[in-house]
Structure formats: structure tokens, C-alpha cells
C-alpha positions as CSV (number, residue, x, y, z in Angstrom):
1,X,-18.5,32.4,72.7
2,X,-19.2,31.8,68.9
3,X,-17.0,29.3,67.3
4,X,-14.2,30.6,65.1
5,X,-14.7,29.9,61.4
6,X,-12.4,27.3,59.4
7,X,-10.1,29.3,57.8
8,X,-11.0,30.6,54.4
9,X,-9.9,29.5,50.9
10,X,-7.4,32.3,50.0
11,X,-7.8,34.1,46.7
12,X,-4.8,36.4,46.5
13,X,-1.1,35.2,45.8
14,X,1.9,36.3,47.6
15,X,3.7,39.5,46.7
16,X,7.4,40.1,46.8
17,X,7.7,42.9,49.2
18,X,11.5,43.4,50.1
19,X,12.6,46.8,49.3
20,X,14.7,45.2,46.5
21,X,11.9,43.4,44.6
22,X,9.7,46.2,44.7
23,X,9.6,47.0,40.6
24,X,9.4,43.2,40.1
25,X,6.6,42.9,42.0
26,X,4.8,46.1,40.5
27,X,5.6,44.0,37.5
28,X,4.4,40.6,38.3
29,X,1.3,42.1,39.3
30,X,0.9,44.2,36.1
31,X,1.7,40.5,34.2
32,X,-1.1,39.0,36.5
33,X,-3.7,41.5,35.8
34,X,-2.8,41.5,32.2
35,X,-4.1,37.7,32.1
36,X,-7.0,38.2,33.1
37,X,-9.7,37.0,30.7
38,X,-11.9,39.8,29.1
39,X,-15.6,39.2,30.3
40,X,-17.4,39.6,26.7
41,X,-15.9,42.8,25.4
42,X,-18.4,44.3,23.1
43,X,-21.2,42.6,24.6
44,X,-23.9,44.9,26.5
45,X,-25.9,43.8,29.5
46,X,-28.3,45.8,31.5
47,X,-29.4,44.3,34.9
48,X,-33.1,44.0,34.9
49,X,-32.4,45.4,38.6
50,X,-32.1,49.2,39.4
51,X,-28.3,49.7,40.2
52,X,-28.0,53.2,41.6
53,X,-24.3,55.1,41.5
54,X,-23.3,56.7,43.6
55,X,-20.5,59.5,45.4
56,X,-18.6,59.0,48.6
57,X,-17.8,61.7,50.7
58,X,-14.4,60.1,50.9
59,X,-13.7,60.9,46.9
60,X,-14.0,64.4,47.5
61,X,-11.8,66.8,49.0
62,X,-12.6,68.7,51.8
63,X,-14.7,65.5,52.9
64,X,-17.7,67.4,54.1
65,X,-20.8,66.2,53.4
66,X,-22.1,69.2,51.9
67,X,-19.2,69.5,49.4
68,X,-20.6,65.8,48.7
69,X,-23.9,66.2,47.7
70,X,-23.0,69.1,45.4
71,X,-20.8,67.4,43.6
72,X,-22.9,64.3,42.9
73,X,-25.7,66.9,42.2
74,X,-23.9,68.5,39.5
75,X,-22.0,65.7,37.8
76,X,-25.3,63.6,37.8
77,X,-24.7,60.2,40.3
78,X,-27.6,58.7,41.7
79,X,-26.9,59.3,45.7
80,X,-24.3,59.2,48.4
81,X,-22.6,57.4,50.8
82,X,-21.4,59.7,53.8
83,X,-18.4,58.2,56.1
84,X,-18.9,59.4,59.2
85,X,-16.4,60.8,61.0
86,X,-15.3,63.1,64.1
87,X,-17.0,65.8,61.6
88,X,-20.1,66.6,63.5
89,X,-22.1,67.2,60.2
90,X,-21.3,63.3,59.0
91,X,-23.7,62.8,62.4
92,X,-26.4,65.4,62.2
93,X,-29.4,63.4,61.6
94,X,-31.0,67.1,60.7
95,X,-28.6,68.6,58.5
96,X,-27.8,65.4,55.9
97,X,-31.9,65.0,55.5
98,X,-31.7,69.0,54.7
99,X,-28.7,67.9,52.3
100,X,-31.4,65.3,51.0
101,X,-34.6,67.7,50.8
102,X,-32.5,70.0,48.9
103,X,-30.3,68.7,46.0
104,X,-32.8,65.7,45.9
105,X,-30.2,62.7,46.3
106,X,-30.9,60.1,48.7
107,X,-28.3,59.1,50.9
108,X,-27.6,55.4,50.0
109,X,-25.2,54.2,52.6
110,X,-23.2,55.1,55.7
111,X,-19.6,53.7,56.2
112,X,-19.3,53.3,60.1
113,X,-16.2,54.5,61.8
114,X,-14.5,51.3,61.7
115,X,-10.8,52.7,60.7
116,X,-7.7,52.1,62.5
117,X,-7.7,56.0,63.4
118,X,-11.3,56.1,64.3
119,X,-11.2,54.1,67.6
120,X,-13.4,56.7,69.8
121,X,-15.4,58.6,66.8
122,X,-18.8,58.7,68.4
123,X,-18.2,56.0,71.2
124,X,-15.4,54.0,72.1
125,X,-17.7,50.7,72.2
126,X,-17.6,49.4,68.9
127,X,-21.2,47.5,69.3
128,X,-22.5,50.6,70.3
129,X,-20.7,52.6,67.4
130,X,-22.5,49.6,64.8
131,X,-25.9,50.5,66.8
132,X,-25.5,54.4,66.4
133,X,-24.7,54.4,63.2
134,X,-27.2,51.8,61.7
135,X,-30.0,54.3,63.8
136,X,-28.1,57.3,61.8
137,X,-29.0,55.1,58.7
138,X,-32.6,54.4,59.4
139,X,-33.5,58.3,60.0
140,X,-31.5,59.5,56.7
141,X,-33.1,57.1,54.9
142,X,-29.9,54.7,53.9
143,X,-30.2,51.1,53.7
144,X,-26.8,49.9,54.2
145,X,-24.0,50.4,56.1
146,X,-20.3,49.5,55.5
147,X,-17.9,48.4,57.7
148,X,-14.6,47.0,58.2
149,X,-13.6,43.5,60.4
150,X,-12.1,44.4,63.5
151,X,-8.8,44.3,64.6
152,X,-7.3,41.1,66.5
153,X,-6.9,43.2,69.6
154,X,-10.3,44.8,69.7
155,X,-11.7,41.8,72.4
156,X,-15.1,40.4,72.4
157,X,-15.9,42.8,69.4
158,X,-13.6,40.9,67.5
159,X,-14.1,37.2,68.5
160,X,-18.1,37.3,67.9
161,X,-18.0,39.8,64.7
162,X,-19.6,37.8,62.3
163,X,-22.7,36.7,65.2
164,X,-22.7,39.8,66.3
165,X,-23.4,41.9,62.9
166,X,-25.9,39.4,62.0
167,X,-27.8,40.5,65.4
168,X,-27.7,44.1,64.9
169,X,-28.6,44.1,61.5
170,X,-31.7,41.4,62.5
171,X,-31.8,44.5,65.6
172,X,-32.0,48.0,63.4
173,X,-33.3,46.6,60.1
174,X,-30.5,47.7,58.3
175,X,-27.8,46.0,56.1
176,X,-25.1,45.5,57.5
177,X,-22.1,44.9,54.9
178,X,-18.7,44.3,55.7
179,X,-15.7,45.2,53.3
180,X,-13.1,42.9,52.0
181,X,-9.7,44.4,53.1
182,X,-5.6,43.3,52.0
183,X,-2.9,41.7,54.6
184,X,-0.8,43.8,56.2
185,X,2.9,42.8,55.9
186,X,6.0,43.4,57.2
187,X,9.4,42.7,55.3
188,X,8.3,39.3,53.6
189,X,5.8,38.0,56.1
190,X,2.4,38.3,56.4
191,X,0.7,39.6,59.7
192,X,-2.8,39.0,60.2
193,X,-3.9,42.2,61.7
194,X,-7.9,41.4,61.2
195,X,-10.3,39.0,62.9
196,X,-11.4,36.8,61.6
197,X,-9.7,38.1,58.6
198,X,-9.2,40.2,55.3
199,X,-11.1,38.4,53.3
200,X,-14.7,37.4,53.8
201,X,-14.5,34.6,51.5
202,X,-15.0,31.7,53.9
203,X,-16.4,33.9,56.5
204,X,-20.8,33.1,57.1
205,X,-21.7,37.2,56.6
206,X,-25.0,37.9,55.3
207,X,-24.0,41.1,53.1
208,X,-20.4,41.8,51.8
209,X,-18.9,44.7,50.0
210,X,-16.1,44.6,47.7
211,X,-13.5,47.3,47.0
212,X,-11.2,47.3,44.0
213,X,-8.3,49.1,45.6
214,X,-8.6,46.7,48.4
215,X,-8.7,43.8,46.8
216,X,-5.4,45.1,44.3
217,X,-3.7,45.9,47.5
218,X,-4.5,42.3,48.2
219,X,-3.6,40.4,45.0
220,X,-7.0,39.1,44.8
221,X,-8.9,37.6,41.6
222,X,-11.4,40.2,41.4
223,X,-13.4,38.8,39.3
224,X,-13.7,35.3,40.7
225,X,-13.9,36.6,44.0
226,X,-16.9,38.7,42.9
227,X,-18.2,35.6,41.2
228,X,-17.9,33.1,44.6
229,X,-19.3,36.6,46.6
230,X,-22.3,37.0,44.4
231,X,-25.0,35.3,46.3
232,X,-23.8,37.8,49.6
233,X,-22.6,40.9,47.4
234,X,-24.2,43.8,48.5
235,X,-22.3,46.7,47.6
236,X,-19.9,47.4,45.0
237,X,-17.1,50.3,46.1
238,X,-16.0,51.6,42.4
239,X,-12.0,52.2,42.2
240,X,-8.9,50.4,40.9
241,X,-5.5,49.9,42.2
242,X,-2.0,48.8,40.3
243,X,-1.4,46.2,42.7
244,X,1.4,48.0,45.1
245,X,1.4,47.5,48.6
246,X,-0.5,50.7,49.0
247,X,-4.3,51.1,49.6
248,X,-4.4,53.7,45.6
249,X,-8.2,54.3,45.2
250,X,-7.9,54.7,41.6
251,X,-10.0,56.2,38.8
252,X,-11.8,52.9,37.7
253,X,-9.7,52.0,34.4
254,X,-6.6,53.3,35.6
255,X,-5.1,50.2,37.6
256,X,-4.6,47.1,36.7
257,X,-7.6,45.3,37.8
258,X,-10.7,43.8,35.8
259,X,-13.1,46.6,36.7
260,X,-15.5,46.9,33.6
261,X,-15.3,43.0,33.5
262,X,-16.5,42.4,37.2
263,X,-19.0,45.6,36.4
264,X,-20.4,43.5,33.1
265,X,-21.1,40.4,35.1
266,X,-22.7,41.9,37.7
267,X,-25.2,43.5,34.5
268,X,-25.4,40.0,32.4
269,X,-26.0,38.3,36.1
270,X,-28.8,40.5,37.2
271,X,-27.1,41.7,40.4
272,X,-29.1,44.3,42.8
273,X,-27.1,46.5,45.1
274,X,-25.5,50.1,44.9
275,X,-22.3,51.3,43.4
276,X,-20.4,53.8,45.2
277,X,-17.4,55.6,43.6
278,X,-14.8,55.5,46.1
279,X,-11.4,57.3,44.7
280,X,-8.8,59.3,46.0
281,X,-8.7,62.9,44.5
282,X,-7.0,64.1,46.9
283,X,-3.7,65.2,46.0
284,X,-5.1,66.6,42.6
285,X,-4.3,70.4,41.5
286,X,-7.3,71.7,41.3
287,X,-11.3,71.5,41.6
288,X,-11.4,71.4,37.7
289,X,-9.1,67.9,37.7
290,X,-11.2,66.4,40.6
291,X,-14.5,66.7,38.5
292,X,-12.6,65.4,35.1
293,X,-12.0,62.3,37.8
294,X,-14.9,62.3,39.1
295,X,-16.7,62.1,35.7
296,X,-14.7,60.1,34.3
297,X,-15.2,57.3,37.5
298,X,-19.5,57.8,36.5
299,X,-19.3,57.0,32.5
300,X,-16.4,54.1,33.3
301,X,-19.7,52.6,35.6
302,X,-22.4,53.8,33.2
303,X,-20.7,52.2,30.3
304,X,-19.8,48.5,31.9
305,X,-22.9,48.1,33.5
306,X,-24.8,49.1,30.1
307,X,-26.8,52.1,31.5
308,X,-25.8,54.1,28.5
309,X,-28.3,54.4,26.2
């Protein structure tokens, strides 16, 4: 059995979360975030590395994968990242490389079905489920794949996650990139619902992505957890969040947290990996307001990482 890992260094602070505090601690976050020092405003890097943008099926709404590549066609992003799902199409090997053969996007990453309400999506063996979906991966021609830690109760898959992603990635060839998530909490306490944890600060992963939202959700430092992540940061998921309790998935800008400064570091520091815009559109009124979102999410990432000319 592999060793647990000595517990992180924690880079989020503790949110008021009674039902009474709950506009004082929208506010102390909104103070927080407002301290945050400005990386170089005015200052325009470009990354002598390609950084490729791109759409998750996740930001559109219905989430099908064909809906997907339209829409990234159309407003001009770079690729995709398809979630699978219990959606047969998020699995046909066939029809996404059709998808890629005819608006011309690659796919640039899969997020495996590692949600709390995708236990038996594709197999029920959550090894296996890393294994199919990295070979999913290899024959659409994506080189990542995203995934969450486990949950405490999920046994063996849980104890030996960080050995055992290391192995299948060293296995299929693909990278295997786990996502940062928040605590989960209950009245005023904490409950520590992953294994080995939230954050992967701490934790010896090869490839890490970080998500805005998450990280909001979380109360983390973006910016210097981005900075202490760099040498493992993989993948960049492209959002904001205001810093409730609730997972937001905001239009980049929107929130509260240092988006375009993170994004400008990672173009002064010559970082190589994808950007994926990863929002929620879903309760929007109509198609037309999705795109303006949608849009809007692709300049905010053209702009801070200097790709505009």
C-alpha cells in the first residue's frame, strides 16, 4: 500500500458559513479578492509557447458534443474538451473523430467521469474508467485527460490515487491531470470528502489542472497557488467565481478572482499547456446570450495572455 502523503500546506482561509454570516462572508471574500496585487497591468506578454483555447462541452447547453464543436467552430477557439458522460456520443470513438474531420478542431482533452453522480458511467471500476477513457483519448487524438481525486469511500482507488495515475499515465501515454477541487462543509466545519484531498498542493502528481471556480469556491490564492503549481501545471480551466459556497463557473472577469493576472504570468513565464473555457451558461435566456458569454470568455483569454495582435 503506498504511503499517505504529509498533509499539504493549505492555501485557502476559512469562510464564515452559518446561514447568518452569509453576506459577511460574500463580503470578506469580495475584500480579499479586492487585495489582490495586479500582475503588471498594461504590460503584454506572449508565451514563446503555443497556448491553444479552447471549449468545453460542459459550457454549452444541450452538452452534446456536436453542439460543441459548432460552437467553438463559429466563435473561433482553438479545440475542445469533451466530458464524457452516460451520453453515448461523449464515447463514440467514430463519431467525435467525424466531429474532428469536419469543423477541423482537434479535440484537446477529455474530462473522465470522475463526478460524484457519475459512479457507473462506462464502468463501475474507477481504474478501469481512468484506462477507457485515456484509450478514448489516444484514438481522438487528445493528449490530456482531466480528472477529479476520489472520494474517501471509493477503497483502494482512493488510498493509491496519486501511484496509481502516475501508472496509467506511464501505461496509455497520456496525461493524466488531476483538478484542484474546494472543501465541502457543513454548518461551520469542514468535512474532508476527498482523498487525499482538495488541493493538490502538497500532493507528488505529475500534471495538475487548476479551475478558477474551484479554487473561489475554495478561498484559495489563485495566483500564488498557480505560481507554487507551475512546474506541474498542465491545464488551465478558464472561469471565475465570487467566492460563495457554490461551485459559479463564471464568465472569466465576472467574479472576484485574479484571472487576467494568473493568465499574464502564465504568458511573461512562458507556460505550455491548453486553456479550456469552462462556464456555466446554463440558465441563460437564449442561444444569442450564451455566444455574447461565450465570446466574451475567448477575448477575456486572448487579451491576458497577449494573443491579440
Amino acid at each position: 500500500m503506498t504511503p499517505r502523503a504529509s498533509r499539504p500546506r493549505r492555501t485557502f482561509r476559512k469562510a464564515l458559513t452559518t446561514p447568518n454570516s452569509a453576506r459577511a462572508n460574500s463580503r470578506r471574500h469580495r475584500e480579499y479578492f479586492e487585495r489582490v496585487p495586479v500582475y503588471e497591468h498594461g504590460v503584454r506578454h506572449v508565451s514563446d509557447n503555443q497556448i491553444r483555447l479552447g471549449l468545453s462541452t460542459s459550457s454549452v447547453y444541450p452538452m452534446t458534443v456536436t453542439t460543441c464543436f459548432d460552437t467553438a467552430a463559429r466563435l473561433g477557439y482553438e479545440g475542445v474538451e469533451i466530458m464524457i458522460t452516460n451520453s453515448a456520443e461523449t464515447q463514440d470513438v467514430d463519431f467525435i473523430r467525424s466531429e474532428v474531420q469536419r469543423t477541423g478542431l482537434p479535440v484537446l482533452s477529455l474530462h473522465a467521469p470522475t463526478l460524484l453522480f457519475m459512479p457507473r458511467v462506462m464502468t463501475s471500476d474507477h481504474w478501469e474508467k481512468l484506462r477507457i477513457t485515456c484509450r478514448i483519448a489516444a484514438e481522438v487524438g487528445a493528449r490530456t485527460v482531466v480528472l477529479h481525486p476520489p472520494f474517501r469511500w471509493q477503497g483502494d482507488y482512493a488510498r493509491n490515487f496519486v501511484t496509481g495515475v502516475r501508472e496509467i499515465s506511464e501505461e496509455t501515454g497520456i496525461t493524466l491531470a488531476v483538478e484542484n477541487m474546494y472543501p465541502w462543509r457543513a454548518g461551520i466545519r469542514e468535512v474532508q470528502v476527498y482523498l487525499p484531498d482538495w488541493n493538490p498542493i502538497g500532493y507528488d502528481y505529475d500534471a495538475v489542472t487548476f479551475d478558477f471556480s474551484h479554487a473561489a469556491t475554495a478561498g484559495m490564492n489563485a495566483l500564488e497557488a498557480v505560481q507554487e503549481l507551475f512546474g506541474r501545471l498542465h491545464h488551465i480551466h478558464l472561469t471565475d467565481g465570487a467566492g460563495s459556497l457554490k461551485d459559479e463557473h463564471l464568465v472569466p472577469g465576472r467574479g472576484h478572482m485574479p484571472v487576467a493576472e494568473v493568465l499574464q504570468y502564465l504568458a511573461k513565464e512562458n507556460w505550455s499547456g491548453d486553456v479550456v473555457v469552462e462556464v456555466n451558461t446554463r440558465f441563460t435566456t437564449s442561444s444569442r446570450k450564451r455566444e455574447e458569454m461565450l465570446i466574451e470568455s475567448l477575448e477575456f483569454a486572448k487579451r491576458h495572455l497577449g494573443m491579440h495582435d
